[in-house]
N, C-alpha and C positions, 0 to 999 in steps of 0.2 A: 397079896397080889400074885397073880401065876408068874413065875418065872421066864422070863423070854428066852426066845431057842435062838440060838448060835446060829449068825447064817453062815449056809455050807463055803460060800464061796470067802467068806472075808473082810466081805466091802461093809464100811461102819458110814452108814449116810449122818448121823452128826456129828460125829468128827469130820467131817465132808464141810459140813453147812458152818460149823466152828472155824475151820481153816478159812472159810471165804471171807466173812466176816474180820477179822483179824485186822489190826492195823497194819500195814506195811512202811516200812521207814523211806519215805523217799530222800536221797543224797539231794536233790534240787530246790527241795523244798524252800530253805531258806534264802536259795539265792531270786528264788521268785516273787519272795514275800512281798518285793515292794508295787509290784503291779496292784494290789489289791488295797493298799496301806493310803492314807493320808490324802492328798487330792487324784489318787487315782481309784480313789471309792468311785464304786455306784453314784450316788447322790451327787457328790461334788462333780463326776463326769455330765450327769444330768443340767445340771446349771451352768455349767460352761456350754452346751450345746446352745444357751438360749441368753447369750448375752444382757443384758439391763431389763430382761425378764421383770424383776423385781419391782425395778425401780420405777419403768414403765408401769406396771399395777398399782403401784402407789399414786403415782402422780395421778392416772387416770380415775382413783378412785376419790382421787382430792375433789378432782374436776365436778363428780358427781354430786360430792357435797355441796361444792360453790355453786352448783346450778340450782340443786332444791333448795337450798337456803336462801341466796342472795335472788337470784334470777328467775321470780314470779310471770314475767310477758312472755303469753307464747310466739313473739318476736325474736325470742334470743337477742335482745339485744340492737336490732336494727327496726326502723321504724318505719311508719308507711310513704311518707313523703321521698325517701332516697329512691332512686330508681337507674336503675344497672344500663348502661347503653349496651345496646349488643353490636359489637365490632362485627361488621359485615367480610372485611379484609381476613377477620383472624379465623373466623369459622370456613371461610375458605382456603385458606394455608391448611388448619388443620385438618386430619381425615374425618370424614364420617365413619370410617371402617377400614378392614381389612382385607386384603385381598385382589384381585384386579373389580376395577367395578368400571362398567359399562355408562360411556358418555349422554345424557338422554338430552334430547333437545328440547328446548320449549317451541315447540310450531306456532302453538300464538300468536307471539311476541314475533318471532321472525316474519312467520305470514304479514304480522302487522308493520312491522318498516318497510314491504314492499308495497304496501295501500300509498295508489298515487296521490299526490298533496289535493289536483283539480277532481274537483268533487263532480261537476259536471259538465255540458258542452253549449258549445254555441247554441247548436236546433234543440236542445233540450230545452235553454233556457226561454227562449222563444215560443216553444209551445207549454211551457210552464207558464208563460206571460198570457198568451190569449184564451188559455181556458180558465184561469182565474181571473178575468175579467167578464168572462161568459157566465160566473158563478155556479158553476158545476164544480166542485172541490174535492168531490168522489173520484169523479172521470180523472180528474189532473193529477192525483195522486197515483190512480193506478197507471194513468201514463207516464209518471216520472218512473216510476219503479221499472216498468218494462223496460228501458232500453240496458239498465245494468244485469238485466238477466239475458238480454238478447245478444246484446257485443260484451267478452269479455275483455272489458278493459278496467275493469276497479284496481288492477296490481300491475306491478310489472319490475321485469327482469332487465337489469342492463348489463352488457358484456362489454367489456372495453380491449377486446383484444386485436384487433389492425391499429394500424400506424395512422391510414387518411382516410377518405369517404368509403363507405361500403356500399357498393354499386348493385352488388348481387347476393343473393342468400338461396338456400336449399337445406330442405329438410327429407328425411327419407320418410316413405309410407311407413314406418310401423313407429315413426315420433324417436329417436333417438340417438339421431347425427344431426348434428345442424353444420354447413358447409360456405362461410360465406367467403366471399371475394371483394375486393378493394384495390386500388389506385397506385396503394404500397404493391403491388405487383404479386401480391400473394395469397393464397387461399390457405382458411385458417379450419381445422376438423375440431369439430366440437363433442363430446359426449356427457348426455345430459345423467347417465347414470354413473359417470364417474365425479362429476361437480359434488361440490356442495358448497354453503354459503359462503363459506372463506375462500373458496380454489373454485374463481369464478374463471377458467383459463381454457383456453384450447388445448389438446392433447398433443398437434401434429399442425406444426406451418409449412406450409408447398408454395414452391416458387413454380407453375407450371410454363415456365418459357425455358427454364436453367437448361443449360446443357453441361451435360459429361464432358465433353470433347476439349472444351474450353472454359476456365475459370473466371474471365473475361467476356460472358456471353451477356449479350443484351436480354433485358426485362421489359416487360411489357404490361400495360395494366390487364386486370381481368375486366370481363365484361359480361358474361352469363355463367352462369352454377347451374346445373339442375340434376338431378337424383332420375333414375330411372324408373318410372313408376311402375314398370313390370319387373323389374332384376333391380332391387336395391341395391344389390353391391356395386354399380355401375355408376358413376358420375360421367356428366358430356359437362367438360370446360373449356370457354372460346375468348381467345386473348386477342389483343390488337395484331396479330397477325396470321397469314393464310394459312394456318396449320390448326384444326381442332383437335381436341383430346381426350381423350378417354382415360379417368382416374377410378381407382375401388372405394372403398367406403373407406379404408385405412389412407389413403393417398400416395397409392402405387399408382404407377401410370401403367396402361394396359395397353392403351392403341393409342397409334399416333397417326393422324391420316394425311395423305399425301401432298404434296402442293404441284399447283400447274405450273406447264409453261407462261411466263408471260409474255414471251413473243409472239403468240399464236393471239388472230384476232378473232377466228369462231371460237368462240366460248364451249362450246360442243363437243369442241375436240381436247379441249385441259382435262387435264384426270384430276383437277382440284382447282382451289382457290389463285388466284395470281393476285390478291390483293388480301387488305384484311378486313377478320370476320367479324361482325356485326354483334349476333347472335345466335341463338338455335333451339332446336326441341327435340323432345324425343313424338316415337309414333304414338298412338293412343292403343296400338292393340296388338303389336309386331315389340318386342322386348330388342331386335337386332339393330334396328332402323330407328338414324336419327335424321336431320334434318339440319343444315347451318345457311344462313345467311350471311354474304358478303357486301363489300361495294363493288365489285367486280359484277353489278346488276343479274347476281345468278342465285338461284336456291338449290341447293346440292343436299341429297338424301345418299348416306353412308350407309352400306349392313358393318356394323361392329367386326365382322368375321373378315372383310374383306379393304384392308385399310390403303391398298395401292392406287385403287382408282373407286370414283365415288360409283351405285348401281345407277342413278339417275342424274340429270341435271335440269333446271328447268331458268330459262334464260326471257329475264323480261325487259322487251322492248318501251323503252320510253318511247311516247309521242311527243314532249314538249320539246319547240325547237330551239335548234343550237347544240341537242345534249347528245347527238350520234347515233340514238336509240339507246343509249344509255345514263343509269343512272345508279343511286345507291340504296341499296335492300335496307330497311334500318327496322324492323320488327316482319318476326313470322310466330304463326302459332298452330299445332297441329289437334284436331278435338275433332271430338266423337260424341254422338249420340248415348246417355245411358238409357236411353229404352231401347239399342238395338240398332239404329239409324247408320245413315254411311258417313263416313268421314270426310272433313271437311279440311285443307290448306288455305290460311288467309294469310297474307302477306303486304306487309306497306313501305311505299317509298320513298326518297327523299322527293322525288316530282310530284307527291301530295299525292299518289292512288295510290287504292287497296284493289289487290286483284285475290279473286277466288278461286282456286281447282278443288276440283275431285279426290278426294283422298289417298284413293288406292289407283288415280292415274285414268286415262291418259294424261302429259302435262304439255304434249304440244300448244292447245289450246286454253285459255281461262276459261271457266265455266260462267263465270261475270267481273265485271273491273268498273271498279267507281275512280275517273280520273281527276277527277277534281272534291275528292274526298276533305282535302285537307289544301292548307294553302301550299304551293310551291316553294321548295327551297328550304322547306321547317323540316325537321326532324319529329317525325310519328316514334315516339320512343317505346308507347305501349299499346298492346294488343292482346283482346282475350277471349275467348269463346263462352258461353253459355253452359253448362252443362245440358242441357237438352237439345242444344246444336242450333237455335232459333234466333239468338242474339248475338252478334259480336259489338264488343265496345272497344272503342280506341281512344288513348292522347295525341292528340299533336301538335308539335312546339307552336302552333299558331292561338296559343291559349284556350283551346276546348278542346270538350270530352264530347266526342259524340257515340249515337246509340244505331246501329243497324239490323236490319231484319234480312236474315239470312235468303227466306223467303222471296221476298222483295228489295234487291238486291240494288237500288238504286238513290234513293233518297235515306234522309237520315232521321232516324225515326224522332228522338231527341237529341237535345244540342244544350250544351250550358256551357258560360264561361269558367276555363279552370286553370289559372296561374300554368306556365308549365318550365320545367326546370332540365328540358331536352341542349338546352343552348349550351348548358354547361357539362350536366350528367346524360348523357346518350342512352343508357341505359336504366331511365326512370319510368318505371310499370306501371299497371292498374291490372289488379285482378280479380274476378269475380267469386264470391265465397262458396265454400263447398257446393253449396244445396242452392246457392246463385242469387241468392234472395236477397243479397245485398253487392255493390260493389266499392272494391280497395282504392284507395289511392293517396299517396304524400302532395303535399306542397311545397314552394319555396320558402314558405314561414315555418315550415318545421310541423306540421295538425296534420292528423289524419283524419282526410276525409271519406266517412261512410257514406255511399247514395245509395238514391232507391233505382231499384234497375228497370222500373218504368218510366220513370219522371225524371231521375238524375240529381233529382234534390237530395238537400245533405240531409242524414237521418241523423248522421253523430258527427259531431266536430270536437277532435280533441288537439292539445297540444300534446308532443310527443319530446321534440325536441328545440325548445323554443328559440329561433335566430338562426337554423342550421337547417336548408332543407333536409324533406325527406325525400329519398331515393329508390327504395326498394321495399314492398310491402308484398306479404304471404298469410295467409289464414288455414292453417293446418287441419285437416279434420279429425280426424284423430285424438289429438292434443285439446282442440278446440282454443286454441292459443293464437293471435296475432305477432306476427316477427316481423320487424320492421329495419332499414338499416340508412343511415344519417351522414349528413357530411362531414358531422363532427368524430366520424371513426366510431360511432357507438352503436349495439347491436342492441335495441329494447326486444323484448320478449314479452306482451301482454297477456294476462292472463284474469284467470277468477275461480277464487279455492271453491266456491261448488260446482263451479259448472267446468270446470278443464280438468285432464286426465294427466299423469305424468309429468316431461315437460321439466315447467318452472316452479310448477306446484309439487314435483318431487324433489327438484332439487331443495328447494326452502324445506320443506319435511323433514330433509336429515339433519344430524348432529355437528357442527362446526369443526372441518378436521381440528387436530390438533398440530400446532407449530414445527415443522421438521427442518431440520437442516437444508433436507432438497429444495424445499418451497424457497428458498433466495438462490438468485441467478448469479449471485459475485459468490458464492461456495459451492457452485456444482460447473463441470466443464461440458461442449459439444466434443462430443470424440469424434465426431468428422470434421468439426472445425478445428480444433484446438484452443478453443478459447472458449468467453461466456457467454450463452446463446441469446443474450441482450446487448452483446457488441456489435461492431460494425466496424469495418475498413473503409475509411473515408477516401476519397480521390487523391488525396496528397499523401496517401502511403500509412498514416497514423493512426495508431489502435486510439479510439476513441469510444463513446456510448453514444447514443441517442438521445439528447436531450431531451425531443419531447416522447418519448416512450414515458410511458405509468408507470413502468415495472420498479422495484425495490432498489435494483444496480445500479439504474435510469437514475433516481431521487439521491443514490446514497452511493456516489462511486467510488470513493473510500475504505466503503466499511467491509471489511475482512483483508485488508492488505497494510503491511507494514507501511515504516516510513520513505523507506528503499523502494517501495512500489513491487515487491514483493507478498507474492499470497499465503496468510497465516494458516492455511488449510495444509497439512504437508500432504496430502493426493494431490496437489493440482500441480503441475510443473509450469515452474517460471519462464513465460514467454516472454519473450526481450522487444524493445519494439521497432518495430518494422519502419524503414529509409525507403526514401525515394531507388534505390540501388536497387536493392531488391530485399522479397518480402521473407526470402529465407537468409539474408545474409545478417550479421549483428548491425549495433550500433554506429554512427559516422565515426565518433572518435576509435571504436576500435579497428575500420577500415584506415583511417588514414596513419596509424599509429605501426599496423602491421602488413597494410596491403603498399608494395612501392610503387610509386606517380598513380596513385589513385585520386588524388588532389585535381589530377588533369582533365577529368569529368564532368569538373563542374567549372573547368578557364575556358574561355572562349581563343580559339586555335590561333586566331591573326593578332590577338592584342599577346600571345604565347611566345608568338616569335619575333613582333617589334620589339619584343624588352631584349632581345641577343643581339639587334642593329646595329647598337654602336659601338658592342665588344668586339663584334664581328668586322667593325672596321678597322679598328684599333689593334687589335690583334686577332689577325684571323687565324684561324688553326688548321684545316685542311689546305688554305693557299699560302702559306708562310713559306714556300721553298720558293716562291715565287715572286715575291715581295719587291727585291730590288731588280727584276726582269720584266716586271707588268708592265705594257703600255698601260699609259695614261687614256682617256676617254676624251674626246674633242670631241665639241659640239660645234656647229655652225650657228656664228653669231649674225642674227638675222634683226634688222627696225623692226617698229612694230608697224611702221608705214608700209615697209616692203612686203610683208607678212601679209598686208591685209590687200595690196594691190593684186599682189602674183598669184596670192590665195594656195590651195591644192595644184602640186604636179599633177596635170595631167599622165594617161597612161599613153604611152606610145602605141602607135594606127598599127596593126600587124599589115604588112605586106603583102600585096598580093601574088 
């Protein structure tokens, strides 16, 4: 082999590669060894990671055996006859899932508890009766069917939110405030897109008489609601007295309009009411201009803008004698032509006439007046226009509904008898449905009656609320919804899931809120009251509830308060209760304990100082210096003969 040549530099690359190689003594070696030794091998670390690893594969592989050997049915074990109940409670405890999940309603089912129990009406059943006697069975059928696609009334909504009768109701033109009024002196705001099935409530109660000024101010019932059908944020609300008002859609009050002199006997010259308001309306084409009715025998037309004195007055002379030329306005109504036509003022009074002006004025004169429209001395509680301007119909308390032609302004075109319920509720309507084609009206038995607004016959008779008349009825177009309002405080809302929009049919649509704390009125407070806004301070000074209120607090006055009469809620501060003394001062025991001669408020002043009489004789305190210096007191001892001859001293003659 050739000889290898010397590298010049020196460098030996296998003694290089020998040197790396090489074992090296490491000093730590041993003291490490135990990391790697005995149970801290590999393997043994592996099996401790996996606890009964083992034991679990055994047992599991036993199982496998005893099944293919022993355990032939492909039953495993359980047989066809056992059967599993499926707990309804528990699959509702547990979750379906994970996550937030979205509440979904069943509409259905809801829809379906609002399906009224009367299936159908009076006039139905009646012409259900004679054309199955006539043996047409085709005809009878298609006629039962049509009036539940005509009138919706197959469902309905009930609102139980006033205290007594609801006199008046209002909805706004686009369906989504309902506003009604009641007896409880309050008007309740409704919003149909914040309900749902379970928070059937008002959003906002208004007392429209309250005053700022004085926390002691008289209340008054409501009497007419109505929504302004040109500027829906506008409500005209008229209470038992001479002041009408102007509330928003939230129930802020906005105008308040003036009151007259009542000393002044031309009427002409009041810049307002001097008595109280009836009712009222708005214009049909003017959004500024309303219209109220008094018994102060005047009709007074407001611009919104101009709340000190009214722009018009129109002052009606009664003829019947004995009454002065006056009498009391008890129904007006203001309507228009929708093809275009001029507008028409009809108004009715207690002396049984309806008189007619011209819309847009002059109002010196009636344009015609039926005086013996109605009987004398009843209350015409309702009045309505046509939509084509051709017909008005009215109630009055003399038990009919009559029908006139605007045209022919003098006799009554139809006439039928119709219960009327004016004597008690003054403010009980009839109104004509959108398109007119049919007209509204309650009774004293509680049934709504549909007529035909030719003939006046009933096309639908239903019960609504049965034993409680009905007071106020509305047909919303819109909506396509019936609202109705009762004496028994309950607001029905009729309706029918194909053929209504919105409404009550959106509210059943949604999902049932769920339960909050807010929703009970004993766990939440009024911060302008101070208390729970299902209270009430009774005349005798004493926080009390409402018995007959529905609400939760009403049923359950107890529940969220200790045994002390203390609130478990610690946000709410313990309001102590209120004495006849006054309503910011504590308790009586704690006045008498810490106020001095507070006791004396409630002694009667002369039996106060007979109990000191006979100290005061006995030892008297401010004349004891005087005691053995006092005359005595002589009386002249007089018969009872001499007494009764001599009688009275005369007064001696003066002199002349």
């Amino acid at each position: 082999m050739p000889r290898s040549r010397a590298n010049p530099t020196g460098f030996d690359a296998g003694k290089l590669a020998a040197a790396a190689h090489a074992p090296v003594k490491d000093p730590w070696a041993r003291a490490e060894a135990w990391r790697y030794t005995g149970p801290f091998t590999r393997w043994n670390r592996f099996k401790g990671s996996f606890p009964g690893l083992g034991i679990a594969t055994v047992a599991f592989a036993v199982y496998l055996g005893y099944e293919a050997v022993f355990m032939k049915n492909d039953n495993h074990g359980h047989t066809d006859d056992v059967a599993i109940d499926e707990d309804e409670a528990l699959e509702q405890y547990l979750p379906g899932g994970f996550g937030k999940h979205a509440q979904e309603a069943n509409v259905d089912a809801q829809i379906r508890r609002t399906k009224r129990i009367e299936s159908g009406s009076l006039a139905e059943q009646e012409a259900s009766d004679s054309e199955h006697s006539s043996g047409n069975d085709e005809q009878s059928s298609d006629d039962d069917s049509d009036p539940e696609d005509e009138f919706p009334t197959s469902h309905e909504l009930i609102l139980k939110t006033q205290e007594r009768a609801v006199t008046t109701l209002t909805v706004d033109p686009s369906g989504s405030r309902l506003i009604t009024g009641s007896t409880d002196c309050t008007i309740k705001l409704h919003d149909f897109a914040s309900m749902t099935p379970n928070t059937l409530r008002a959003f906002k109660s208004v007392d429209p008489t309250a005053s700022k000024t004085s926390a002691s101010s008289e209340t008054h019932p409501v009497y007419h609601v109505e929504f302004n059908p040109l500027s829906p944020s506008q409500a005209l609300v008229t209470c038992a007295t001479p002041r009408a008002k102007i509330f928003s859609r939230d129930g802020e009050q906005l105008v308040e309009f003036n009151k007259g002199d009542m000393y002044l006997r031309d009427m002409h010259n009041t810049k307002g009411h001097v008595s109280e308001i009836t009712t009222g309306c708005w214009h049909p084409a003017d959004k500024n201009l309303c219209i109220t009715a008094g018994t102060d025998s005047t009709l007074r037309i407001w611009d919104v803008n101009m709340k000190r004195a009214q722009k018009d007055v129109i002052v009606h002379k009664s003829r019947v004698a004995g009454s002065a030329g006056r009498t009391r306005m008890t129904a007006v109504v203001w309507g228009s032509s929708i093809q275009g036509g001029p507008n028409m003022l009809v108004a009715a009074a207690l002396d049984g006439s309806i008189v007619m002006w011209g819309g847009e004025g002059p109002f010196t004169r009636p344009a015609a007046e039926i005086r013996d429209a109605h009987k004398k001395d009843t209350w015409t509680s309702g009045i309505d226009i046509s939509a084509d301007g051709r017909t008005v119909v009215t109630r009055g308390g003399d038990d009919t509904v009559k029908l006139w032609d605007t045209r022919k302004f003098k006799q009554a075109v139809s006439i039928v008898e119709h219960e009327s319920t004016s004597s008690q509720y003054t403010s009980s309507n009839i109104k004509f449905s959108p398109n007119s084609s049919s007209i509204l009206t309650g009774s004293q038995s509680g049934n709504l009656h549909i007529l035909n607004p030719a003939t006046l016959k009933p096309e639908l008779i239903t019960s609504v609320t049965p034993g409680s008349p009905l007071i106020t009825v509305l047909w919303h177009e819109k909506l396509n919804q019936i609202i109705t309002g009762s004496a028994n405080a309950e607001t029905h809302v009729l309706y029918n899931p194909a053929t209504s929009n919105r409404g009550a049919a959106m509210v059943m649509s949604k999902a049932p809120k769920r339960r909050h704390i807010d929703d009970d009125p004993a766990f939440t407070t009024d911060l302008s009251q101070g208390i729970s806004g299902d209270s009430i301070v009774n005349p005798n000074g004493l926080l009390t509830t409402d018995q007959d209120s529905t609400s939760h607090a009403a049923r359950h006055p107890n529940v969220g308060l200790t045994a002390s009469g203390k609130s478990r809620d610690p946000r709410r501060p313990h309001i102590p209760m209120t004495t006849p003394f006054a309503k910011s001062q504590p308790d009586e025991l704690h006045i008498k304990n810490n106020i001095p001669l507070s006791s004396m408020r409630d002694e009667d002043p002369r039996e106060a100082l007979l109990k000191y009489a006979e100290k005061a004789e006995k030892d008297p305190m401010f004349t004891h210096a005087w005691k053995h210096t006092q005359p005595k007191t002589i009386y002249a001892e007089l018969s009872e003969d001499e007494d009764e001859e001599d009688g009275p001293q005369q007064k001696r003659a003066k002199r002349g």
